[in-house]
Backbone of each chain as nested JSON, in Angstrom:
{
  "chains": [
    {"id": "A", "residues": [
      {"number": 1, "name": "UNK", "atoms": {"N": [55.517, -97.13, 47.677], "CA": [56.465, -97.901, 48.486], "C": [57.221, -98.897, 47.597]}},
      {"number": 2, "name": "UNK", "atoms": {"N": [58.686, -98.819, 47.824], "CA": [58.886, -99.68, 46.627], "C": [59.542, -100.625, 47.401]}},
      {"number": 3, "name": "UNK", "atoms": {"N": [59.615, -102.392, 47.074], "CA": [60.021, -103.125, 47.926], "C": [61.204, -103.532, 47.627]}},
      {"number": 4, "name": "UNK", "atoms": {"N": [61.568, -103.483, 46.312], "CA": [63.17, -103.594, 46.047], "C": [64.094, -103.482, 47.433]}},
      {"number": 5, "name": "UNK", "atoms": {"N": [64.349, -104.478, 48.067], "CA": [65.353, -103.924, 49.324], "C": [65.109, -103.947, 50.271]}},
      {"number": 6, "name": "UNK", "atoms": {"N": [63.764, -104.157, 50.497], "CA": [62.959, -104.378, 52.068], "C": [62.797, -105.298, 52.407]}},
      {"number": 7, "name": "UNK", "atoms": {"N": [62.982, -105.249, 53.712], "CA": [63.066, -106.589, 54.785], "C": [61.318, -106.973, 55.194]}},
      {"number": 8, "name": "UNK", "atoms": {"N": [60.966, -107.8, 54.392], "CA": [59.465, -108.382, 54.201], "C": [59.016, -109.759, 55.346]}},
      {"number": 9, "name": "UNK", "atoms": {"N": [58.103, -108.834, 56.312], "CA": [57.604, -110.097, 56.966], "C": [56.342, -110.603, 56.411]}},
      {"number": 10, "name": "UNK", "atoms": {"N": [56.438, -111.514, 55.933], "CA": [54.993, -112.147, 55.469], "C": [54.285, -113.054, 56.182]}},
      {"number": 11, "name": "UNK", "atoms": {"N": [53.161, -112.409, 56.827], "CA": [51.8, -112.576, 57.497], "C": [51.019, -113.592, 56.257]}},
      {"number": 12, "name": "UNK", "atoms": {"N": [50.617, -114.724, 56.354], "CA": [49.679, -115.611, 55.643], "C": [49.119, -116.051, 56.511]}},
      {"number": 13, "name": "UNK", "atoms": {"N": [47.947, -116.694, 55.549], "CA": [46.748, -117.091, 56.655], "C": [46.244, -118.272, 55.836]}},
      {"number": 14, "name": "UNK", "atoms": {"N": [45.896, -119.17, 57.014], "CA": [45.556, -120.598, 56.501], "C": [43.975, -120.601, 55.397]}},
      {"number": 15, "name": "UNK", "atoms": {"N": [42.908, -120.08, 55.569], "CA": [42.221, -119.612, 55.008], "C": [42.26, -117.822, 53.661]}},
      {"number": 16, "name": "UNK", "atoms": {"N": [43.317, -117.8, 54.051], "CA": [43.541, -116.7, 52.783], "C": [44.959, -117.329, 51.836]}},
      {"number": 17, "name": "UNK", "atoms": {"N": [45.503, -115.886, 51.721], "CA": [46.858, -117.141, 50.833], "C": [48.109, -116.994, 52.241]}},
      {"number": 18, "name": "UNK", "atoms": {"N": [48.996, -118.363, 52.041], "CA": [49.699, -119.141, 52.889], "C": [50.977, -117.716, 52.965]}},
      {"number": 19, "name": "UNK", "atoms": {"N": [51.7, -117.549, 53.885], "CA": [52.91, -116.99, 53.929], "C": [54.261, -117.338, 52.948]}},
      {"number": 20, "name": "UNK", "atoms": {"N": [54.096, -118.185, 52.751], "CA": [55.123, -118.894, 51.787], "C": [55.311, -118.219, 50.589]}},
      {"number": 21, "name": "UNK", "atoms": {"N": [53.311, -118.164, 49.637], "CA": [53.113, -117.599, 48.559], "C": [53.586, -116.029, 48.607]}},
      {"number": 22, "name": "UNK", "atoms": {"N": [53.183, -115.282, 49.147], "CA": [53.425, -113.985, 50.269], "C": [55.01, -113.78, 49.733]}},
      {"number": 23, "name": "UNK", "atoms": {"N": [55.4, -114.719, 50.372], "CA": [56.948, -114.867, 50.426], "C": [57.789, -115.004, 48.984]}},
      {"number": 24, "name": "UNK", "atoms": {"N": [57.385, -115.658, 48.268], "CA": [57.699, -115.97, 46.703], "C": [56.807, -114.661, 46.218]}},
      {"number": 25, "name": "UNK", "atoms": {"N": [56.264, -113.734, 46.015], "CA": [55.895, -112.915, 45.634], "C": [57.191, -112.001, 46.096]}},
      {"number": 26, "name": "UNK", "atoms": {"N": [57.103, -111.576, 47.311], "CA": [57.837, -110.556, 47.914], "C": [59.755, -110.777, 47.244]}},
      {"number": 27, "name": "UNK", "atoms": {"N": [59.988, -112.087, 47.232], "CA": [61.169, -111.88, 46.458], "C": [61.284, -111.684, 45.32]}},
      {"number": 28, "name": "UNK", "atoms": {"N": [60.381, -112.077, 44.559], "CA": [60.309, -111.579, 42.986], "C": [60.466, -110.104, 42.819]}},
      {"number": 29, "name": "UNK", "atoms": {"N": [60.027, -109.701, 43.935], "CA": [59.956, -107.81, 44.12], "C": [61.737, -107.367, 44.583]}},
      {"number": 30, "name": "UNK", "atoms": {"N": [62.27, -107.83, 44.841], "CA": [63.326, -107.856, 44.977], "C": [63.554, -107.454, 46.804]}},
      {"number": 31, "name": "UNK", "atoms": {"N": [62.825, -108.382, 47.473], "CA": [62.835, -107.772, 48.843], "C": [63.462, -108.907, 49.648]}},
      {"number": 32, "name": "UNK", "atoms": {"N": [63.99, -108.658, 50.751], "CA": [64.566, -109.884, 51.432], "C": [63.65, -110.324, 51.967]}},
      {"number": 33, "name": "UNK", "atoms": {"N": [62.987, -111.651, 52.33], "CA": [62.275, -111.963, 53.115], "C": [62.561, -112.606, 54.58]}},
      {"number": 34, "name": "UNK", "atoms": {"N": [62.432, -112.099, 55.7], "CA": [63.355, -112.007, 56.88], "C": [62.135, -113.107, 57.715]}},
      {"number": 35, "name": "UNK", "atoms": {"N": [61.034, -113.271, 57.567], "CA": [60.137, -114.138, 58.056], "C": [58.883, -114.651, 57.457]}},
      {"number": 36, "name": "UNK", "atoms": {"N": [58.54, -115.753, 57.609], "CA": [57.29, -116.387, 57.021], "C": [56.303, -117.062, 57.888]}},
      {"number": 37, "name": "UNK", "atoms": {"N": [55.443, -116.515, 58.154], "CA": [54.586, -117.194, 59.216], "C": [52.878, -117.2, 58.457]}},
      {"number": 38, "name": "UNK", "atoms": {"N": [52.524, -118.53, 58.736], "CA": [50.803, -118.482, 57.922], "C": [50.058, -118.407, 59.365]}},
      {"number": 39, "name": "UNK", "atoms": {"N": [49.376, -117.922, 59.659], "CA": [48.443, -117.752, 60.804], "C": [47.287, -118.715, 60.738]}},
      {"number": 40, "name": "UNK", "atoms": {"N": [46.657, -119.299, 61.631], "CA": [45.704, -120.066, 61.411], "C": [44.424, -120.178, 62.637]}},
      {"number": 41, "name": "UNK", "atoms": {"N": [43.628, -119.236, 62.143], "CA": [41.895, -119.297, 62.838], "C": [41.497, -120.367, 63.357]}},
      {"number": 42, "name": "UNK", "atoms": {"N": [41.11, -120.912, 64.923], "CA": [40.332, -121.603, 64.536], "C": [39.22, -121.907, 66.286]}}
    ]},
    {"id": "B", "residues": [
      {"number": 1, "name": "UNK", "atoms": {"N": [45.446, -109.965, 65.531], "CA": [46.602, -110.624, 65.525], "C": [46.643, -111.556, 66.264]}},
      {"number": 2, "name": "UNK", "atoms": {"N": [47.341, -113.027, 66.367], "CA": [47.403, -113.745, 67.577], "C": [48.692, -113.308, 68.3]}},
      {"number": 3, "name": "UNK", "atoms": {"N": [48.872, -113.363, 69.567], "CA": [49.395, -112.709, 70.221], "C": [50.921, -113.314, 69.778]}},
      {"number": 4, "name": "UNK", "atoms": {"N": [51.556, -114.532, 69.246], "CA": [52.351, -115.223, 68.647], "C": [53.023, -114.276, 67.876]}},
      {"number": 5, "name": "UNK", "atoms": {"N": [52.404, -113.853, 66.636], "CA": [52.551, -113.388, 65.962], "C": [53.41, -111.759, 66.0]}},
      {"number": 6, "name": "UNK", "atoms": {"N": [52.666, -111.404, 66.998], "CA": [53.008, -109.932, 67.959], "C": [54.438, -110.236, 68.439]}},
      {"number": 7, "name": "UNK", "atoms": {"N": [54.313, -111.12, 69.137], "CA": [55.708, -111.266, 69.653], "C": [56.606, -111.203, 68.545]}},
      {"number": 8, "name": "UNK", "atoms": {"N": [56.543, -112.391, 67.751], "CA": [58.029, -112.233, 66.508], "C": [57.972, -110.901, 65.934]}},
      {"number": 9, "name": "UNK", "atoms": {"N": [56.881, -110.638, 66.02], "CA": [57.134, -108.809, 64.953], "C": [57.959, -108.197, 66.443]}},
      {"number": 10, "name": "UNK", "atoms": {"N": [57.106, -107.846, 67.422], "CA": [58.525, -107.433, 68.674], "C": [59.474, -107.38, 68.335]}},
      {"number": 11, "name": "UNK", "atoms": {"N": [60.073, -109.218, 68.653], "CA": [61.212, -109.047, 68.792], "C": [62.133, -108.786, 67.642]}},
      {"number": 12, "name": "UNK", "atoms": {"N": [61.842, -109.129, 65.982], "CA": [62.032, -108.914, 64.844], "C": [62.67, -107.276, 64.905]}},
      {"number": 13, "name": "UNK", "atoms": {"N": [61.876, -106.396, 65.476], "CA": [61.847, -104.612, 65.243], "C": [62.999, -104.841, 66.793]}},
      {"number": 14, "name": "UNK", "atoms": {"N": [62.956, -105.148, 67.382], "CA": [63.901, -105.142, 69.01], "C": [65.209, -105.371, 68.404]}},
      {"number": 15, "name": "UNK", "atoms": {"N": [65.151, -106.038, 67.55], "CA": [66.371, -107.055, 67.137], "C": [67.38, -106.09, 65.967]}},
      {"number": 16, "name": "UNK", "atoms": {"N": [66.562, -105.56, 64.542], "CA": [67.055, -105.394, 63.438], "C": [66.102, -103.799, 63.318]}},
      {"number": 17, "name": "UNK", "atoms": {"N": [65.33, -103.199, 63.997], "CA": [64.701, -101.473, 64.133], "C": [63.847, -101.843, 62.662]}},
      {"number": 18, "name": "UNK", "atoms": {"N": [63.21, -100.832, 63.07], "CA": [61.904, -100.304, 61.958], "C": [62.679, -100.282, 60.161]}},
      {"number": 19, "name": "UNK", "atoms": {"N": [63.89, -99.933, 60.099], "CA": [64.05, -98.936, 58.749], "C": [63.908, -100.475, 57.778]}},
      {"number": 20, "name": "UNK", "atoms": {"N": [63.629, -99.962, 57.055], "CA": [63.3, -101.173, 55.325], "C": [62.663, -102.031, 55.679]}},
      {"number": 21, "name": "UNK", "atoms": {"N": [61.863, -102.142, 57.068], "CA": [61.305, -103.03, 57.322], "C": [59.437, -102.991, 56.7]}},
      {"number": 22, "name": "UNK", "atoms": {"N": [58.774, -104.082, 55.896], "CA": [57.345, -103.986, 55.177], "C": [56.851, -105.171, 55.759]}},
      {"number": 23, "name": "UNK", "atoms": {"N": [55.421, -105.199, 56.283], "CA": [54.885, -105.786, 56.648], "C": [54.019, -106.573, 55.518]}},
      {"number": 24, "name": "UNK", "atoms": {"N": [53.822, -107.78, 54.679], "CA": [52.838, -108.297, 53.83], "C": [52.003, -109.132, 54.464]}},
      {"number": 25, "name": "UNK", "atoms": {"N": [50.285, -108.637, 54.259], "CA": [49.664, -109.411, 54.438], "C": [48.791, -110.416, 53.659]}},
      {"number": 26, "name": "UNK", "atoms": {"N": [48.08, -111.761, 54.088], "CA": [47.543, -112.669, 53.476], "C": [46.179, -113.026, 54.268]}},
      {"number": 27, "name": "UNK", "atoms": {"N": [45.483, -111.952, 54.933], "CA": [44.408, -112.389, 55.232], "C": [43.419, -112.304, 54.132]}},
      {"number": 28, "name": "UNK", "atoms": {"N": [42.113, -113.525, 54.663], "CA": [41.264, -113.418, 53.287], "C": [39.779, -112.63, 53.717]}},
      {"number": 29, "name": "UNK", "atoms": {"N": [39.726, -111.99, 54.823], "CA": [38.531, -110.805, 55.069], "C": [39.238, -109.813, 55.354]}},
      {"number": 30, "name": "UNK", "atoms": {"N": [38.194, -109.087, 55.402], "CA": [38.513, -107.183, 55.87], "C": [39.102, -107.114, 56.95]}},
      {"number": 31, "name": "UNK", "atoms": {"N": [37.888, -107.561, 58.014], "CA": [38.53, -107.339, 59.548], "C": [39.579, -107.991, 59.729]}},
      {"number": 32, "name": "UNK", "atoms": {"N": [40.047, -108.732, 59.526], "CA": [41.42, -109.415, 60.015], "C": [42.198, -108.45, 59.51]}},
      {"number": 33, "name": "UNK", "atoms": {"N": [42.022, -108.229, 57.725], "CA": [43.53, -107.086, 57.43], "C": [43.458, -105.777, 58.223]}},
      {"number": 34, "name": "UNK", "atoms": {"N": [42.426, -105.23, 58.331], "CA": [42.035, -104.083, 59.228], "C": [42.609, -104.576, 60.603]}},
      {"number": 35, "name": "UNK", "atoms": {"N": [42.498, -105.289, 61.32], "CA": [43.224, -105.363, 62.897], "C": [44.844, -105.505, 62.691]}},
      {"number": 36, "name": "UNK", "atoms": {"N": [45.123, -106.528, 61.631], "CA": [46.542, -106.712, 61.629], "C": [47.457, -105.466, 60.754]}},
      {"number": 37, "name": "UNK", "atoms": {"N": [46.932, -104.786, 60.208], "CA": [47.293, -103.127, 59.712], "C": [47.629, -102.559, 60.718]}},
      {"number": 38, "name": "UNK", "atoms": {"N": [46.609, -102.406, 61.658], "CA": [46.273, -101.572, 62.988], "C": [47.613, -102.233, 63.629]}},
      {"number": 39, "name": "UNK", "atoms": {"N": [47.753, -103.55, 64.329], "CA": [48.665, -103.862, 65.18], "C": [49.659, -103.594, 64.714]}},
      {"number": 40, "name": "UNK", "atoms": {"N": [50.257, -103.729, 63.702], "CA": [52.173, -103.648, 63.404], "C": [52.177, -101.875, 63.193]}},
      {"number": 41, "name": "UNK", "atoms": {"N": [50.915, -101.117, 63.137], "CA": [51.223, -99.526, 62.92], "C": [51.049, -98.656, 64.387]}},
      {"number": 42, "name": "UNK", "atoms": {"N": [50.154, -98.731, 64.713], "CA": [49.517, -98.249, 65.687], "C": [49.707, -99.118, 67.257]}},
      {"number": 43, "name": "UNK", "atoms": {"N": [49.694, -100.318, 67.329], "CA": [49.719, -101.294, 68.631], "C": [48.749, -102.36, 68.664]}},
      {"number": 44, "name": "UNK", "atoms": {"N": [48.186, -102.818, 69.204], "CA": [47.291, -103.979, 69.51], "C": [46.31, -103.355, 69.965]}},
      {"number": 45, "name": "UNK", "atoms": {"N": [45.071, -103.26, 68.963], "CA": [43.948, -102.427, 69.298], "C": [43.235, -103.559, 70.476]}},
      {"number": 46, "name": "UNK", "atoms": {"N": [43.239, -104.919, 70.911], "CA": [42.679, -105.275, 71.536], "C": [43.246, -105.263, 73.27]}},
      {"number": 47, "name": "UNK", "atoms": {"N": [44.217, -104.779, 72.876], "CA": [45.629, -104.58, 74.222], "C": [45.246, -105.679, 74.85]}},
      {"number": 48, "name": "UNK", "atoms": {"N": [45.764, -106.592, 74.593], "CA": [46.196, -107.875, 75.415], "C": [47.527, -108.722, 74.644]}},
      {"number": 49, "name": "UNK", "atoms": {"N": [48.182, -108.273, 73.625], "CA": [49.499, -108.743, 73.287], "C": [50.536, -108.006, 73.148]}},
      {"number": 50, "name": "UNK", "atoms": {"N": [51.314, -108.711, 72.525], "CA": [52.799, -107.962, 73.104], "C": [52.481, -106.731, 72.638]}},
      {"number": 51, "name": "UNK", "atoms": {"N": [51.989, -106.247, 71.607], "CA": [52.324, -104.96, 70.654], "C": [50.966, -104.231, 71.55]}},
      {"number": 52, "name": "UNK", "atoms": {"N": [50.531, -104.436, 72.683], "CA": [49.434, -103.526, 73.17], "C": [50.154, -102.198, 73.442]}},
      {"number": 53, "name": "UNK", "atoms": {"N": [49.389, -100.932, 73.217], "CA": [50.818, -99.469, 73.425], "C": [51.748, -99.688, 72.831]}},
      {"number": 54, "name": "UNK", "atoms": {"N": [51.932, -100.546, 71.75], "CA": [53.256, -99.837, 71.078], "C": [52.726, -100.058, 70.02]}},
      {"number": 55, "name": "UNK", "atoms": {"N": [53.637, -98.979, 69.126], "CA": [53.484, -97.84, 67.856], "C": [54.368, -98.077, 67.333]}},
      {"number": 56, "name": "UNK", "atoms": {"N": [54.441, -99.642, 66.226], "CA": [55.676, -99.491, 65.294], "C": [55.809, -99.045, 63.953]}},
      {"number": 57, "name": "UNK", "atoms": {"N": [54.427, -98.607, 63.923], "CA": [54.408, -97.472, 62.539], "C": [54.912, -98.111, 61.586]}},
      {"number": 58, "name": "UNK", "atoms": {"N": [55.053, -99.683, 61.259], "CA": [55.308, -100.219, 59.854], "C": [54.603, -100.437, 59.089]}},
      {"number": 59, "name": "UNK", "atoms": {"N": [55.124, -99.951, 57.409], "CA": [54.657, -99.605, 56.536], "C": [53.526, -101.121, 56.454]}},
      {"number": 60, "name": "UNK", "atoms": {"N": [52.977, -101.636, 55.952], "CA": [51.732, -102.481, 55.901], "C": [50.823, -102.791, 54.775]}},
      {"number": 61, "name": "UNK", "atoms": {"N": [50.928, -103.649, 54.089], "CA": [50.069, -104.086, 52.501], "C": [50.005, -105.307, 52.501]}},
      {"number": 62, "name": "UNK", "atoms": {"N": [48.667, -105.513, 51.621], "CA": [48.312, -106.641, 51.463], "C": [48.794, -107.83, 50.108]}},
      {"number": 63, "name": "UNK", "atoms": {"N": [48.929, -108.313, 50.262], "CA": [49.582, -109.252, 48.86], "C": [48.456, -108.684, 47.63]}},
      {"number": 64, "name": "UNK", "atoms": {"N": [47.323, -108.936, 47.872], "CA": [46.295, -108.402, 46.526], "C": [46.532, -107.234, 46.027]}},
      {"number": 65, "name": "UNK", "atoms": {"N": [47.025, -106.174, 46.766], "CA": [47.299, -105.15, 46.454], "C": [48.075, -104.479, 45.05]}},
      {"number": 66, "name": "UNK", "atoms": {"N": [47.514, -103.599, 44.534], "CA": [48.346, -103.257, 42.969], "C": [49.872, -103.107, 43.438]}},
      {"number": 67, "name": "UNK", "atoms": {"N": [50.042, -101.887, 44.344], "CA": [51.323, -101.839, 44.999], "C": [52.498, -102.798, 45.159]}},
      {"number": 68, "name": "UNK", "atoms": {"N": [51.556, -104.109, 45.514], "CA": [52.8, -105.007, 45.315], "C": [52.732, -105.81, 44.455]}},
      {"number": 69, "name": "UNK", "atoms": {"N": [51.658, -105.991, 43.668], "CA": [51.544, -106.997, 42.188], "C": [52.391, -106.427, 41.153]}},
      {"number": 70, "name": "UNK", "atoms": {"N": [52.055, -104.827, 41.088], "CA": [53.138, -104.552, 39.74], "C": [54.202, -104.67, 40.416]}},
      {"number": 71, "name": "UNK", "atoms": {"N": [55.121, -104.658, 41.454], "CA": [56.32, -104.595, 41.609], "C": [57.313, -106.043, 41.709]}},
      {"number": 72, "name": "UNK", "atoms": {"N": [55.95, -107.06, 41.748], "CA": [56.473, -108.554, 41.382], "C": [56.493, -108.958, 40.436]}},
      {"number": 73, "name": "UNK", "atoms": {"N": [57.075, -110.215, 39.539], "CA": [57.292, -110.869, 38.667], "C": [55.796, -111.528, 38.693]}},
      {"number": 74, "name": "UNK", "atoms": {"N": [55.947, -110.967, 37.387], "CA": [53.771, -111.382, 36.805], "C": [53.883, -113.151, 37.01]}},
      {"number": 75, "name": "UNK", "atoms": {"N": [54.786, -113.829, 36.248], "CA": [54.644, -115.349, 36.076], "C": [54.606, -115.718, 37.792]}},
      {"number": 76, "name": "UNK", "atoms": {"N": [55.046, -115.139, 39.118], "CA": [55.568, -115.959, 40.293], "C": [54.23, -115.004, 40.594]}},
      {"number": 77, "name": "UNK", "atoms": {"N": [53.68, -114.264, 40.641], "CA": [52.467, -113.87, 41.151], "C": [51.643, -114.784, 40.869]}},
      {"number": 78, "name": "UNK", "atoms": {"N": [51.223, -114.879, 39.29], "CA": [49.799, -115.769, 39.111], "C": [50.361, -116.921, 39.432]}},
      {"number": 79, "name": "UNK", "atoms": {"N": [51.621, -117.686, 39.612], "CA": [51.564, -119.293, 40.131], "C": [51.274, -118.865, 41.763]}},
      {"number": 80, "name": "UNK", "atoms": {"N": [51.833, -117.648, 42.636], "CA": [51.581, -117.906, 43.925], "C": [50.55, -117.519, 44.139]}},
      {"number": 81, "name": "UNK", "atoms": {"N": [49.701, -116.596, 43.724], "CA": [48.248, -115.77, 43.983], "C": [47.492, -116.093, 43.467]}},
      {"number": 82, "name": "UNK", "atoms": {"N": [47.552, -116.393, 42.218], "CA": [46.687, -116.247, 40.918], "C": [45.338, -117.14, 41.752]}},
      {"number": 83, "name": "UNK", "atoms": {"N": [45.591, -117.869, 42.105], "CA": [44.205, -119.064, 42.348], "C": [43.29, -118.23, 43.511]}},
      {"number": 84, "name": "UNK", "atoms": {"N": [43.907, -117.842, 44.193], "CA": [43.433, -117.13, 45.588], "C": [42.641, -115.807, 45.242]}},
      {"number": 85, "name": "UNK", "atoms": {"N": [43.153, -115.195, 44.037], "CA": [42.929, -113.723, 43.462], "C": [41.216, -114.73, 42.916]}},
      {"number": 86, "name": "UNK", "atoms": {"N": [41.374, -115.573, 42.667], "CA": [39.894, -115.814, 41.754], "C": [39.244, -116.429, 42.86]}},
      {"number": 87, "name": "UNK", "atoms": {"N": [39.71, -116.949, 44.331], "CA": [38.054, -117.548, 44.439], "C": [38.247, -116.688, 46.458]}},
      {"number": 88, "name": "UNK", "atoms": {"N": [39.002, -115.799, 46.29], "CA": [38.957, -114.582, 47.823], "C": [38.042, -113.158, 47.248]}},
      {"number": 89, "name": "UNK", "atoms": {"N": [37.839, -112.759, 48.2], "CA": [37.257, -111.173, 47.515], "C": [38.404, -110.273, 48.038]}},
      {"number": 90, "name": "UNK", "atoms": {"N": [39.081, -109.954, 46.962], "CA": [39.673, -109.312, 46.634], "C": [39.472, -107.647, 47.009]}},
      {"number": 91, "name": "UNK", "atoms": {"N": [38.371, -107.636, 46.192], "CA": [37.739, -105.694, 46.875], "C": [38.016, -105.955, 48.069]}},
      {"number": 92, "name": "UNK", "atoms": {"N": [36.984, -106.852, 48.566], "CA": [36.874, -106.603, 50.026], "C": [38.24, -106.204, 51.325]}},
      {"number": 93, "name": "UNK", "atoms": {"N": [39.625, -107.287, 50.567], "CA": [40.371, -107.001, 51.306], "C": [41.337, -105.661, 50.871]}},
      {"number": 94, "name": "UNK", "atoms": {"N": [41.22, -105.111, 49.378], "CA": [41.332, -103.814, 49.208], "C": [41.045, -102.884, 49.615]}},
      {"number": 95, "name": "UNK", "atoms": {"N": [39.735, -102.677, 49.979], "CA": [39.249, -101.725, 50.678], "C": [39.137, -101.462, 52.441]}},
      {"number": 96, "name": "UNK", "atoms": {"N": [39.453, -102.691, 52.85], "CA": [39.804, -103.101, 54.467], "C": [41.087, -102.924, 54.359]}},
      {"number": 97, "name": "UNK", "atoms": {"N": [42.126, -102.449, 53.68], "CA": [43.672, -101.656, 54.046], "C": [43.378, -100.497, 53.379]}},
      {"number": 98, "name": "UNK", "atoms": {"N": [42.347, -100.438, 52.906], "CA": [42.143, -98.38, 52.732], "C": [41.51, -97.482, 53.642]}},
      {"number": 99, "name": "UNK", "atoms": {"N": [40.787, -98.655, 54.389], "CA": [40.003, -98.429, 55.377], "C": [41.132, -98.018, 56.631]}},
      {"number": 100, "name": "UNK", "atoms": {"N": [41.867, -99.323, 56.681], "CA": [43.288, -99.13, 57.904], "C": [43.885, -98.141, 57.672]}},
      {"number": 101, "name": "UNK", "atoms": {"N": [44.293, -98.041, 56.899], "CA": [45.15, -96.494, 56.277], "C": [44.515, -95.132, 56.087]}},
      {"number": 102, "name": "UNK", "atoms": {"N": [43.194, -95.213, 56.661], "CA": [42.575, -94.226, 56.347], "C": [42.044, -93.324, 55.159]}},
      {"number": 103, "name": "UNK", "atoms": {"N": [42.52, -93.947, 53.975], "CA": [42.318, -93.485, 52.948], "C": [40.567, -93.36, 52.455]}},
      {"number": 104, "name": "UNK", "atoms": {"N": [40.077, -94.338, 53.33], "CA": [37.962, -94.203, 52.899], "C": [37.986, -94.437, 53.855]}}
    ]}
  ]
}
Protein backbone atom coordinates (compact mmCIF):
# COMPACT_ATOMS: atom_id res chain seq x y z
CA UNK A 1 0.00 0.00 0.00
CA UNK A 2 1.70 2.99 -0.80
CA UNK A 3 0.64 6.23 0.99
CA UNK A 4 2.11 8.79 -1.23
CA UNK A 5 -1.37 10.50 -1.98
CA UNK A 6 -3.70 9.11 0.49
CA UNK A 7 -6.16 10.73 2.40
CA UNK A 8 -4.91 9.52 6.07
CA UNK A 9 -7.20 9.41 9.04
CA UNK A 10 -5.15 9.09 12.03
CA UNK A 11 -6.67 7.14 14.93
CA UNK A 12 -4.23 7.87 18.19
CA UNK A 13 -4.68 6.88 21.45
CA UNK A 14 -3.99 8.57 24.68
CA UNK A 15 -2.18 5.56 26.10
CA UNK A 16 -0.47 4.43 22.78
CA UNK A 17 1.05 7.09 20.41
CA UNK A 18 -1.14 10.47 20.14
CA UNK A 19 -2.83 11.14 16.57
CA UNK A 20 -0.81 14.08 15.95
CA UNK A 21 2.50 11.81 15.93
CA UNK A 22 0.38 9.40 13.51
CA UNK A 23 -0.15 12.48 11.66
CA UNK A 24 3.53 13.86 11.25
CA UNK A 25 4.50 10.43 10.24
CA UNK A 26 1.74 10.05 7.64
CA UNK A 27 2.87 13.34 5.95
CA UNK A 28 6.37 12.59 5.75
CA UNK A 29 4.90 9.62 3.61
CA UNK A 30 3.61 11.98 1.41
CA UNK A 31 -0.15 11.51 2.36
CA UNK A 32 -2.70 14.19 3.03
CA UNK A 33 -3.83 14.06 6.37
CA UNK A 34 -7.68 14.78 6.28
CA UNK A 35 -8.17 14.05 10.22
CA UNK A 36 -6.53 13.70 13.60
CA UNK A 37 -8.24 12.36 16.43
CA UNK A 38 -6.32 10.68 19.77
CA UNK A 39 -8.92 8.46 21.42
CA UNK A 40 -8.90 8.21 25.05
CA UNK A 41 -9.88 4.98 27.45
CA UNK A 42 -11.09 5.52 30.43
CA UNK B 1 -14.09 1.99 18.63
CA UNK B 2 -15.88 4.75 20.56
CA UNK B 3 -18.87 5.35 18.90
CA UNK B 4 -17.45 9.24 18.27
CA UNK B 5 -15.02 8.10 16.41
CA UNK B 6 -17.42 5.91 14.05
CA UNK B 7 -19.31 8.72 13.35
CA UNK B 8 -16.42 11.08 11.84
CA UNK B 9 -15.14 8.02 9.85
CA UNK B 10 -19.14 7.94 8.56
CA UNK B 11 -19.44 10.97 7.80
CA UNK B 12 -15.68 11.51 6.45
CA UNK B 13 -16.51 8.29 3.69
CA UNK B 14 -20.44 10.03 3.25
CA UNK B 15 -18.72 13.16 2.50
CA UNK B 16 -15.35 12.50 0.25
CA UNK B 17 -16.14 8.04 -0.67
CA UNK B 18 -13.74 5.29 0.12
CA UNK B 19 -11.02 5.85 -2.88
CA UNK B 20 -7.30 6.99 -1.40
CA UNK B 21 -8.80 6.90 1.63
CA UNK B 22 -6.06 4.87 4.71
CA UNK B 23 -6.98 4.43 7.94
CA UNK B 24 -3.66 4.85 10.63
CA UNK B 25 -3.71 3.43 13.73
CA UNK B 26 -2.13 4.31 17.31
CA UNK B 27 -3.47 1.90 19.63
CA UNK B 28 -1.02 0.48 22.22
CA UNK B 29 -2.69 -3.33 22.65
CA UNK B 30 -3.86 -5.95 20.31
CA UNK B 31 -7.47 -5.89 21.04
CA UNK B 32 -8.10 -2.40 20.51
CA UNK B 33 -6.08 -2.56 16.97
CA UNK B 34 -7.98 -5.78 16.27
CA UNK B 35 -11.61 -4.10 16.94
CA UNK B 36 -10.67 -0.80 15.31
CA UNK B 37 -9.26 -2.82 11.99
CA UNK B 38 -12.52 -4.70 12.20
CA UNK B 39 -14.76 -1.43 12.46
CA UNK B 40 -13.50 0.89 9.54
CA UNK B 41 -13.34 -2.72 7.29
CA UNK B 42 -15.97 -4.87 8.09
CA UNK B 43 -18.57 -2.59 10.54
CA UNK B 44 -18.82 -2.37 14.25
CA UNK B 45 -18.33 -5.81 15.51
CA UNK B 46 -20.06 -4.68 18.75
CA UNK B 47 -23.18 -3.17 16.65
CA UNK B 48 -24.07 -0.43 18.72
CA UNK B 49 -22.33 2.52 16.62
CA UNK B 50 -22.68 4.26 13.72
CA UNK B 51 -20.52 1.82 11.57
CA UNK B 52 -22.77 -1.26 13.06
CA UNK B 53 -23.64 -3.22 9.33
CA UNK B 54 -21.62 -1.22 7.47
CA UNK B 55 -18.69 -2.44 5.38
CA UNK B 56 -16.28 0.31 4.53
CA UNK B 57 -13.61 -1.97 3.56
CA UNK B 58 -10.79 0.67 4.36
CA UNK B 59 -7.50 -0.17 3.83
CA UNK B 60 -6.18 -0.13 7.76
CA UNK B 61 -2.43 -0.08 9.45
CA UNK B 62 -0.90 0.55 12.27
CA UNK B 63 1.78 3.35 12.73
CA UNK B 64 4.43 0.49 14.06
CA UNK B 65 4.01 -1.14 11.10
CA UNK B 66 7.10 -1.71 8.47
CA UNK B 67 4.55 -0.69 5.74
CA UNK B 68 4.38 2.60 6.93
CA UNK B 69 7.84 3.21 8.65
CA UNK B 70 9.78 2.60 5.42
CA UNK B 71 7.51 4.82 3.53
CA UNK B 72 8.14 7.77 6.11
CA UNK B 73 10.96 10.05 6.66
CA UNK B 74 13.32 8.00 9.17
CA UNK B 75 14.35 11.46 11.16
CA UNK B 76 10.13 12.47 11.65
CA UNK B 77 9.48 8.80 12.55
CA UNK B 78 12.05 8.34 15.39
CA UNK B 79 11.19 12.08 16.74
CA UNK B 80 7.30 11.04 16.42
CA UNK B 81 7.46 7.18 17.32
CA UNK B 82 10.74 6.49 18.22
CA UNK B 83 9.97 6.76 22.15
CA UNK B 84 6.67 4.78 21.92
CA UNK B 85 8.47 2.02 19.57
CA UNK B 86 10.78 1.44 22.86
CA UNK B 87 8.57 1.36 25.81
CA UNK B 88 4.80 -0.20 23.71
CA UNK B 89 4.96 -3.82 22.51
CA UNK B 90 5.31 -3.46 19.38
CA UNK B 91 4.94 -7.41 18.29
CA UNK B 92 2.05 -7.41 20.07
CA UNK B 93 0.36 -4.71 18.09
CA UNK B 94 1.96 -6.30 14.87
CA UNK B 95 0.56 -9.27 15.15
CA UNK B 96 -3.09 -7.96 16.35
CA UNK B 97 -3.35 -6.30 12.56
CA UNK B 98 -2.21 -9.69 11.16
CA UNK B 99 -4.52 -11.19 13.16
CA UNK B 100 -7.38 -8.44 11.75
CA UNK B 101 -6.31 -9.01 8.35
CA UNK B 102 -6.27 -12.44 8.62
CA UNK B 103 -2.97 -13.09 7.71
CA UNK B 104 -2.26 -15.61 11.26
Amino acid sequence: MELRGKKVIALGERDGVPGEAIAEVARSAGAEVIEVRTECFV
Amino acid sequence: MDPENQALIKRIVDEQGTDDMVVLLGAADAEAVEVAAETVRDGDPAYVGPLAGVQLGLPVFHVFEDEVKEQSDAAVYEQQVGFFEMTLDTNEVKEGMKRARGES
